[in-house]
C-alpha positions as CSV (number, residue, x, y, z in Angstrom):
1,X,22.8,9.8,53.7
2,X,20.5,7.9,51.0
3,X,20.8,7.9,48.0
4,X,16.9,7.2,47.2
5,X,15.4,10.0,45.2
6,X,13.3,13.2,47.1
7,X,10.1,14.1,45.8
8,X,11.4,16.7,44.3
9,X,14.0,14.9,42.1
10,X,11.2,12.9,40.9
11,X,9.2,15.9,39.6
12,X,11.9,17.2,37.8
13,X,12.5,14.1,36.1
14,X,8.8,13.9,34.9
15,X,8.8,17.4,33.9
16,X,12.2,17.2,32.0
17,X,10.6,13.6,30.6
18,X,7.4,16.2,29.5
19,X,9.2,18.5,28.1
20,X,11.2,16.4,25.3
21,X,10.0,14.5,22.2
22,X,10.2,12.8,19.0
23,X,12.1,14.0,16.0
24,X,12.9,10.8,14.3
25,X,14.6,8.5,16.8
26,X,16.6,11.3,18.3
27,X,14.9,13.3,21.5
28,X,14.2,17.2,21.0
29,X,12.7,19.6,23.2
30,X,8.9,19.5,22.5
31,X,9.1,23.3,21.6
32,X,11.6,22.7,19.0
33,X,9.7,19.9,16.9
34,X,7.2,22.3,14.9
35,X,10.0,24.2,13.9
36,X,11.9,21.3,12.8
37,X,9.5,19.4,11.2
38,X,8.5,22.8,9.5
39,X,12.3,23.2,8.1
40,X,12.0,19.3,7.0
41,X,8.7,20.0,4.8
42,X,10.2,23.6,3.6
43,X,13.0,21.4,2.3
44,X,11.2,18.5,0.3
45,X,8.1,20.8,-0.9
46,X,9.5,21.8,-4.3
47,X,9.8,17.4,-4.7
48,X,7.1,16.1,-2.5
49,X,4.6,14.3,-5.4
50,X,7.7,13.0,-7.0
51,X,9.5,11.8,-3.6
52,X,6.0,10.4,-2.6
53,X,5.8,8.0,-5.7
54,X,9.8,7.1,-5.0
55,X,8.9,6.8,-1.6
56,X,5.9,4.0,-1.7
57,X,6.5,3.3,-5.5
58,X,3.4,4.4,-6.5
59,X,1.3,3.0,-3.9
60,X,0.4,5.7,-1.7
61,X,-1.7,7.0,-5.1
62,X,-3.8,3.5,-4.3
63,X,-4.0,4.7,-0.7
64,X,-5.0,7.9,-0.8
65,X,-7.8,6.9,-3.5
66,X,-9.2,4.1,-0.8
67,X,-8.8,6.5,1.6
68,X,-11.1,9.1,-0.1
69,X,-13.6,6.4,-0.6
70,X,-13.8,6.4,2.7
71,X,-14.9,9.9,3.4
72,X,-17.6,9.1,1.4
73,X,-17.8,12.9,-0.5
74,X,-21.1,14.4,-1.0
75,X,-22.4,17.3,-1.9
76,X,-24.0,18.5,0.9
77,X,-20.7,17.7,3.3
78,X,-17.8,19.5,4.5
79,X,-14.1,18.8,4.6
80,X,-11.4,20.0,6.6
81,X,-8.5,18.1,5.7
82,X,-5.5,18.7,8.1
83,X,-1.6,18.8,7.2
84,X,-3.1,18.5,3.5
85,X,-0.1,19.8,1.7
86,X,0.0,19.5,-1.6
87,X,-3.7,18.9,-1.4
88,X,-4.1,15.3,-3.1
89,X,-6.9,14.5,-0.2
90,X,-8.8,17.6,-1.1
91,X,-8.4,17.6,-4.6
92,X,-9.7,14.1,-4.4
93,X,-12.7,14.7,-2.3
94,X,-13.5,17.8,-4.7
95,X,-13.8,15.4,-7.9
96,X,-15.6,13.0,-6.1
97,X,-18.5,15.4,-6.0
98,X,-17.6,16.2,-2.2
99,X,-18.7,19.8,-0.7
100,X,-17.0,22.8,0.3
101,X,-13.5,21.5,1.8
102,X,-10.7,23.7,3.4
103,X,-6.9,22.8,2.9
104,X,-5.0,23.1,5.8
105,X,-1.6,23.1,6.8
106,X,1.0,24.5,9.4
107,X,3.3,24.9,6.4
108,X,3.5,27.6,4.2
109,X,5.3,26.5,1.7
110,X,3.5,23.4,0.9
111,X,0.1,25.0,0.9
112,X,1.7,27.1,-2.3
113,X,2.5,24.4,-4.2
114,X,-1.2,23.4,-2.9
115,X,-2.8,26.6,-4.3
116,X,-0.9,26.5,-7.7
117,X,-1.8,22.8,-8.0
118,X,-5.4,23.6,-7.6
119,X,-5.8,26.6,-10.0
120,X,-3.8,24.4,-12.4
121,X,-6.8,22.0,-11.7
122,X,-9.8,24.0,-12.1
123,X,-10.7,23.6,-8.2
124,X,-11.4,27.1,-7.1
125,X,-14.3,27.0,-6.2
126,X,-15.9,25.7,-2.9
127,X,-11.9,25.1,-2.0
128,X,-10.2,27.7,0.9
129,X,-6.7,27.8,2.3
130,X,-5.9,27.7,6.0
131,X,-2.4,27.6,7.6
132,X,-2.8,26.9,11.0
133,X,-1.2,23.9,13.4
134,X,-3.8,21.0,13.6
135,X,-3.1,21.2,17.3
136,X,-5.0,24.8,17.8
137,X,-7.3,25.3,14.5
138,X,-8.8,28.5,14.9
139,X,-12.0,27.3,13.8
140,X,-15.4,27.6,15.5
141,X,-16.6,24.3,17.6
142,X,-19.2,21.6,15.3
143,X,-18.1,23.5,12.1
144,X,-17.4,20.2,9.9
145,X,-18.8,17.0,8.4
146,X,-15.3,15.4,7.7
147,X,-12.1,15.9,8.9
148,X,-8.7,14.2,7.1
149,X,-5.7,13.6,7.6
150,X,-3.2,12.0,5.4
151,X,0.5,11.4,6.2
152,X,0.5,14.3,8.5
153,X,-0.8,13.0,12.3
154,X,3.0,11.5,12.7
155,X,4.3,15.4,12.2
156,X,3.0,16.8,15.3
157,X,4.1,17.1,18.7
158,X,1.1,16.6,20.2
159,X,-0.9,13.5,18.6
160,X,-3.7,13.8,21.4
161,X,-4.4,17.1,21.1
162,X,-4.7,17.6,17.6
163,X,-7.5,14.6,17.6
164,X,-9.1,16.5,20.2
165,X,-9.2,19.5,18.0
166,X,-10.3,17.1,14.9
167,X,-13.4,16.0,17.2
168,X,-14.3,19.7,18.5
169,X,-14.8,21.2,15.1
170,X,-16.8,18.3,13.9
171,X,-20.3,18.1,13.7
172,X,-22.1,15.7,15.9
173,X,-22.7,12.6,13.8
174,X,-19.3,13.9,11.8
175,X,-16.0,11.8,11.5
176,X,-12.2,11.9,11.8
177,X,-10.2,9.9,9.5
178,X,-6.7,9.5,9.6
179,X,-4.3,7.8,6.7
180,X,-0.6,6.9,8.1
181,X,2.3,4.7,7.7
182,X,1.6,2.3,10.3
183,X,3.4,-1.5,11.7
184,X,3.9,-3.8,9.4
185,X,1.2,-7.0,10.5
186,X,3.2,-9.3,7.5
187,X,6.5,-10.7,9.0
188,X,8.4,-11.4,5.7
189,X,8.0,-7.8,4.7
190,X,9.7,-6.5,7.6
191,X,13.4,-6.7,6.5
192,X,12.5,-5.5,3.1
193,X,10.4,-2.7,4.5
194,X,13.6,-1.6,6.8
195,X,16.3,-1.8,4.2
196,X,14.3,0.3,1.8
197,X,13.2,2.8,4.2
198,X,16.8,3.2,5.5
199,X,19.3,2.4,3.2
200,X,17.0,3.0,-0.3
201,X,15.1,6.1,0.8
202,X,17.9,8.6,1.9
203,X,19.9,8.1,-1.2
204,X,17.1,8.8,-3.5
205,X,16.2,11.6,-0.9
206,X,19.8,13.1,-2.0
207,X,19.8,12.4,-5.6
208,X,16.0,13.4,-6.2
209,X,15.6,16.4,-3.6
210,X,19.1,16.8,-2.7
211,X,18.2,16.5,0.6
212,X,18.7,13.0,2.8
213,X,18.4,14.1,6.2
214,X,14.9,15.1,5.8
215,X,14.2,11.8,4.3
216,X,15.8,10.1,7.0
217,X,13.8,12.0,9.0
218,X,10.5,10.8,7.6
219,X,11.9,7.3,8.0
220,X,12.6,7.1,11.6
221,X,8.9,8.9,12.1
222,X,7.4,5.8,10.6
223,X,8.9,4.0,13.3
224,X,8.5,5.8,16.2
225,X,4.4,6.7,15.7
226,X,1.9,4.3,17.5
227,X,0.8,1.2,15.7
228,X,-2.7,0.2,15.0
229,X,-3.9,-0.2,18.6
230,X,-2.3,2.3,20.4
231,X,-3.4,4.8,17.5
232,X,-7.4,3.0,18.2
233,X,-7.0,3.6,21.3
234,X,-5.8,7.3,21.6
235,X,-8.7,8.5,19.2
236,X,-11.0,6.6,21.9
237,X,-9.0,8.6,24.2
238,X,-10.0,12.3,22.6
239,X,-13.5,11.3,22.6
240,X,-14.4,9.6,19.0
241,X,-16.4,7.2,19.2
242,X,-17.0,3.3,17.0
243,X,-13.4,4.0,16.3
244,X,-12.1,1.2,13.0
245,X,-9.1,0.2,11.9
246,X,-8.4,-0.5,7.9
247,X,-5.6,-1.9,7.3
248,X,-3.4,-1.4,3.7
249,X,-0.4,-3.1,2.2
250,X,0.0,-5.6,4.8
251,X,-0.3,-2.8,7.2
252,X,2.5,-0.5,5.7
253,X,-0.7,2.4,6.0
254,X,-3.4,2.2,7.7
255,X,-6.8,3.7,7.3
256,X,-8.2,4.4,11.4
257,X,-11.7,6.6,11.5
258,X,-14.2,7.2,14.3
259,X,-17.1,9.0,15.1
260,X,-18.3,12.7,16.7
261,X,-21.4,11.0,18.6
């Protein structure tokens, strides 16, 4: 009898190979990774701006400015920025004389904190609140100027889809912009950038949220989303177009943007 495997074994394989994911560097069934990373961002909200600053030192404040730069707000634009928590992106495009913008996020608890920090910040008008999954926005096609995403794309199951979504609800001649941790391109920051991520960032994690596991968490996702290229060349992949790559900090972040054409 052989031992070779039957067609059949074969499919199974690739549909049990389909049917797992991410979560960090452990496997989970894909299923399962909304509701986890959902339990990981219910845990941090209440500390997110303060774990943020522990998290980069202060840097991802430069980011996130350069990266609203880049969206280039006006007026007579729109934003839709996706997994936009605590809404810094937003909040940013809004004072930069940007137009109507929608905050969105899968989770409910951060778009609170979102909300609270926006009346607190005089940004009620032209601002709305949307919790949805950036995988199925229930949005109507060519509805957008500008779409964002900061710090969230490495969160969802389903990378490909959610830039697909990103591309059908903008306008033709709109963009999709995307701000993540990305590989590090400067060789003699590696082993610093590894023994803070993984032995700095869990124990603050447990001293400053009381939480570690998520923050390990949020470490291992750094690792285990695509670098520059294969990021370049998924966006190609859902259809934007003149896609670039910015990168920040010695390629820590990134800044990758393309084009509804």
């Amino acid at each position: 009898m052989s031992d070779s495997p039957t067609p059949d074994d074969t499919h199974r394989a690739h549909e049990s190979a389909a049917e797992v994911t991410d979560f960090g560097f452990r496997q989970v069934p894909k299923q399962a990774k909304s509701t986890m990373v959902r339990a990981v961002f219910d845990s941090v909200a209440p500390k997110y701006d303060i774990m943020n600053d522990l998290m980069s030192l202060g840097v991802h404040r430069l980011w996130k400015r350069i990266f609203v730069s880049a969206l280039d707000p006006r007026p007579n634009r729109s934003l839709l920025d996706l997994a936009g928590g605590t809404g810094d992106i937003t909040f940013g495009w809004l004072a930069a004389g940007g137009g109507p913008a929608i905050l969105s996020d899968i989770n409910a608890q951060m778009l609170a904190v979102g909300r609270e920090r926006a009346l607190g910040r005089g940004f009620a008008a032209g601002l709305s609140f949307l919790t949805a999954d950036a995988e199925h926005l229930p949005l109507p096609n060519c509805s957008h100027d500008t779409v964002s995403m900061a710090f969230g794309l490495r969160n969802c199951t389903d990378k490909l889809a959610v830039m697909k979504e990103a591309r059908r609800v903008l306008k033709p001649g709109g963009r999709f912009l995307v701000l993540e941790f990305s590989k590090v391109t400067i060789r003699a920051l590696e082993p610093i950038y590894d023994a803070w991520s993984f032995k700095v960032l869990p124990r603050v994690g447990r001293m400053v949220a009381k939480d570690a596991d998520s923050y390990q968490y949020l470490a291992e996702s750094i690792r285990t989303f695509p670098d520059q290229e294969t990021l370049a060349a998924m966006m190609a992949d859902a259809g934007l177009e003149k896609v670039r790559v910015r990168n920040l900090s010695g390629g820590i972040a990134a800044i990758h943007s393309g084009w509804r054409l």
